[in-house]
C-alpha positions as CSV (number, residue, x, y, z in Angstrom):
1,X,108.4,144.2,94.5
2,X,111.3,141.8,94.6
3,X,112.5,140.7,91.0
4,X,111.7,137.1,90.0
5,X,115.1,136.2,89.7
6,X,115.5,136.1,93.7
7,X,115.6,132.9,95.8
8,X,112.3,132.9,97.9
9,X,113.3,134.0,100.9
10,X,111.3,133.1,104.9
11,X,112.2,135.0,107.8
12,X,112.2,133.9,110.9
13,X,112.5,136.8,113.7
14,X,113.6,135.0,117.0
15,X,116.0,132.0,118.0
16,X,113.6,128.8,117.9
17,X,114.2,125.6,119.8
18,X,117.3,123.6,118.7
19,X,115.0,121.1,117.1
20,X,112.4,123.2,115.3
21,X,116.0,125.4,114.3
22,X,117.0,122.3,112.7
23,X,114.0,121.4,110.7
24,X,113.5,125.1,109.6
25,X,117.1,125.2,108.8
26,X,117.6,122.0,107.0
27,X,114.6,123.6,104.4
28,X,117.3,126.0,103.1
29,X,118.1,125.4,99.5
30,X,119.0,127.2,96.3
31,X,115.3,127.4,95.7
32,X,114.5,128.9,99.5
33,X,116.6,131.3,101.6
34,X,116.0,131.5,105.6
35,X,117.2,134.6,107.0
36,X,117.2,133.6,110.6
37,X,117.6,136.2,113.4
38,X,118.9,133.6,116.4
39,X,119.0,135.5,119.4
40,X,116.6,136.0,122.1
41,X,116.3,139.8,121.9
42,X,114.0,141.4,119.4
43,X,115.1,141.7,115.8
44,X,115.3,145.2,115.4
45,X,113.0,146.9,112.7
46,X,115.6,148.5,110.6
47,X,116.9,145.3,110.1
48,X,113.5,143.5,109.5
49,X,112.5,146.0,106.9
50,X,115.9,145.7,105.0
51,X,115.3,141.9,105.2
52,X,112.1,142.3,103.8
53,X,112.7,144.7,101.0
54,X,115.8,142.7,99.6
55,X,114.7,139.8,99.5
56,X,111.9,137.8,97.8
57,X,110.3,137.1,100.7
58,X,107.1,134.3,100.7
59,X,107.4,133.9,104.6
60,X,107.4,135.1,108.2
61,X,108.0,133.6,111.2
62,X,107.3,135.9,113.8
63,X,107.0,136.4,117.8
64,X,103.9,138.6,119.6
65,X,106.8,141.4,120.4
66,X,107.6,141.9,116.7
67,X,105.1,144.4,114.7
68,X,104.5,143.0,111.3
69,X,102.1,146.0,110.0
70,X,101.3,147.7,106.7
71,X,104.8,149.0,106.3
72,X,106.9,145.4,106.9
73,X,104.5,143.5,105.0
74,X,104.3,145.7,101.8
75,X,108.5,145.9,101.7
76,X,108.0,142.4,101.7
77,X,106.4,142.4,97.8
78,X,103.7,140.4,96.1
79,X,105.4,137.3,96.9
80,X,104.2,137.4,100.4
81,X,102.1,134.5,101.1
82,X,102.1,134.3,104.8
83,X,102.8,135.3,108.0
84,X,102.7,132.8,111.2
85,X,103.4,134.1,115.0
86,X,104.7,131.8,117.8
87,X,101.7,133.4,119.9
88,X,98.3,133.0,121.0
89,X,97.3,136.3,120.1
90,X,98.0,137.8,116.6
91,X,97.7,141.9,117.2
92,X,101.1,142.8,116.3
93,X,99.9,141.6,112.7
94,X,97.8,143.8,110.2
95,X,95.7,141.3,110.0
96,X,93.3,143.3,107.5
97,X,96.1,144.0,105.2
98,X,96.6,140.6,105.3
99,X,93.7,139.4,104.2
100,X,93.2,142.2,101.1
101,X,96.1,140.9,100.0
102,X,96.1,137.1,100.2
103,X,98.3,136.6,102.7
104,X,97.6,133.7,105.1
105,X,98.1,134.3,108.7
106,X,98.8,131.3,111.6
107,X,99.5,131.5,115.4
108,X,98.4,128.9,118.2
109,X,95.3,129.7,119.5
110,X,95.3,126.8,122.5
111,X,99.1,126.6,122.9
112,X,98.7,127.5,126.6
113,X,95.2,125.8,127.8
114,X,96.5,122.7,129.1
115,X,99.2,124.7,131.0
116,X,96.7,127.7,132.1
117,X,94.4,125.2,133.7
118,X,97.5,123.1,135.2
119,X,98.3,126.0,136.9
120,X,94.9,126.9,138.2
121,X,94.4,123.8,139.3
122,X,97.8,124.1,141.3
């Protein structure tokens, strides 16, 4: 558990696109802290988990290749409040934990429709 005194804290695990990096980016204040892992290779898990049991973390922003399970989310605290993948699918998530704790969870469900039938129609 992360003492009250931290700055709420939202990971983000993989380099987004310049302009979604600049929104997310610009959100940083004294009242929020983005650690933000930009590169295009995996953040590694040592990393993640010291990330998430430093900091008072309310946030992640994840990809399909990172494994956000029992272990990441509890070093994360009770502060925890959700998790959201840049994926269609959500199995790398412990989605059950999730939910016993309160913890929201997002991805994009139809992010790839329109360009799965563009391409079968090609």
């Amino acid at each position: 558990n992360s003492p009250p005194s931290m700055t709420a804290t939202v990971i983000v695990t993989r380099q987004l696109p310049a302009d979604v990096e600049a929104a997310v980016l610009a959100l940083a204040s004294d009242d929020l802290k983005v650690l933000y892992h930009k590169s295009d290779d995996p953040l590694d898990r040592a990393t993640l988990l010291e990330w998430c049991s430093s900091s008072a973390v309310v946030g992640i922003y994840c990809l399909l290749t990172d494994r956000i399970d029992a272990e990441v989310l509890e070093a994360c605290g009770d502060g925890l409040r959700v998790v959201s993948t840049m994926s269609v699918g959500y199995n790398h998530i412990d989605v059950e934990w999730c939910k016993a704790h309160g913890v929201a969870v997002g991805y994009t469900p139809d992010v790839l429709t329109e360009t799965t039938a563009d391409l079968a129609v090609a």
